[in-house]
N, C-alpha and C positions, 0 to 999 in steps of 0.2 A: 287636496290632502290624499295623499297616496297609502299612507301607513292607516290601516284601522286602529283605531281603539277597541276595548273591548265596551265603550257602551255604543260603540260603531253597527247601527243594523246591516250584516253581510250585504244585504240585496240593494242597498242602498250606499253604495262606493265609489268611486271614480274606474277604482278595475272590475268590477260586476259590468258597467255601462261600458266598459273597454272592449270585454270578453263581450258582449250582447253584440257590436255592432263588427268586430272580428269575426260573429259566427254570421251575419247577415255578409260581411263582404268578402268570406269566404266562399259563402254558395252562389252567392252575384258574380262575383269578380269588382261589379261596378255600381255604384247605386247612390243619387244622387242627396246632396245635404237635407233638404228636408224631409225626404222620407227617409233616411238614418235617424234624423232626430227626431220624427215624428215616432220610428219606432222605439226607441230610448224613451221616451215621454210614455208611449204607452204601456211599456214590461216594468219601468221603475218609478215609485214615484219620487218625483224630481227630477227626472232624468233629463228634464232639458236644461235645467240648469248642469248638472255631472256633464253631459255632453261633450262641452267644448273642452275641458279639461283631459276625456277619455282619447277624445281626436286627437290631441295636443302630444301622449303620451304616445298612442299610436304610429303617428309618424315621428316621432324621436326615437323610438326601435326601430324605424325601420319597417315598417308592417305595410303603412299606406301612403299614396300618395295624393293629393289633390289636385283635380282639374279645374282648372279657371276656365277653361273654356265653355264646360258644362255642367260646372256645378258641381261635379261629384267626386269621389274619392273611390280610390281605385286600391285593390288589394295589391301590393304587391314583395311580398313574404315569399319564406318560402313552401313552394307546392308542396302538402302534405295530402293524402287522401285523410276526406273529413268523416 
């Protein structure tokens, strides 16, 4: 669910969990699935379930990519200073 409601609690959305793990692989560059999700799980709760949805939306913009080789997902947006 991408569209909030208004009895939608903000901190708890699929793009709150989008925007959390953008700002983590923004200052990474790289950082691999379960500690993304581990940090999603601990700033929202739910966030392990939002997770995969957030990742999902992520790289359909465009923002990230994922590594099979090592697990992780890779920023690759464009450079803005953060």
């Amino acid at each position: 669910m991408l569209r909030p409601t208004k009895h939608s609690h903000p901190d708890r959305t699929v793009l709150n969990v989008a925007l959390i793990a953008l700002e983590v692989l923004k200052r990474k560059r790289l950082e691999d699935y379960d500690t993304l999700r581990a940090t999603a799980k601990k700033r929202v709760a739910g966030g392990d379930v939002l997770f995969l949805p957030a990742v999902n939306f992520l790289y359909l913009m465009g923002l990230i990519e994922y590594r099979s080789k090592t697990d992780s997902f890779e920023y690759v947006g464009p450079n803005e200073a953060v």
